[in-house]
N, C-alpha and C positions, 0 to 999 in steps of 0.2 A: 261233252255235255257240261254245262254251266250251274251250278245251283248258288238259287242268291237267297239271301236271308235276308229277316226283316231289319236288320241292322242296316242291310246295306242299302235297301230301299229308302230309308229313313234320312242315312246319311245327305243322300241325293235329293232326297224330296224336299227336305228344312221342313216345312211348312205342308201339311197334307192340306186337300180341298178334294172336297165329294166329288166324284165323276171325272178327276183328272185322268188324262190318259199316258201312259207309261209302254215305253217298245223297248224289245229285249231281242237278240239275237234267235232263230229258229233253236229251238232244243234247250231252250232254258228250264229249268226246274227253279221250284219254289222251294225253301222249308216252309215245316207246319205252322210258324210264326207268320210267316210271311205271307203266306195263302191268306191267315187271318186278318193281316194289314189289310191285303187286298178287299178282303169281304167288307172289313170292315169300314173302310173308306168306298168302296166301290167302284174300285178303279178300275177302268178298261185297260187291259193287257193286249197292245200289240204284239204281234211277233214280225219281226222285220229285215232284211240283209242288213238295213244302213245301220243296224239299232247297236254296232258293235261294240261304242265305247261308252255312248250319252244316251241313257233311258227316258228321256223327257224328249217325243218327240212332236208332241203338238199341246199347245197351252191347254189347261185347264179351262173346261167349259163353264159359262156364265151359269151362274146358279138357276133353276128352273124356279118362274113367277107362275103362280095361279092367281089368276085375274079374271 
């Protein structure tokens, strides 16, 4: 069992963007920092076999327009 921190989210991410999406190996753990990146950016958290080395596995969704 894997636990990541918001540290290390961060490292990987550079740049956060609302609604990005992030995969992580089945059985990852968050710390309590890093749960709160997630809230707070509101990143969908995959879990995934391929997710083993690279957490970024689908780009960042376009921002939502109301029109």
């Amino acid at each position: 069992m894997r636990i990541v921190t918001e540290a290390e989210i961060r490292s990987r991410v550079r740049t956060p963007v609302t609604g990005m999406v992030l995969c992580f190996p089945p059985g990852t753990r968050f710390s309590p920092s890093a749960m709160d990146f997630i809230k707070q950016w509101r990143v969908e958290v995959r879990f995934e076999e391929s997710a083993a080395g690279d957490t970024s596995c689908v780009p960042p969704r376009p921002p939502v327009s109301f029109s």
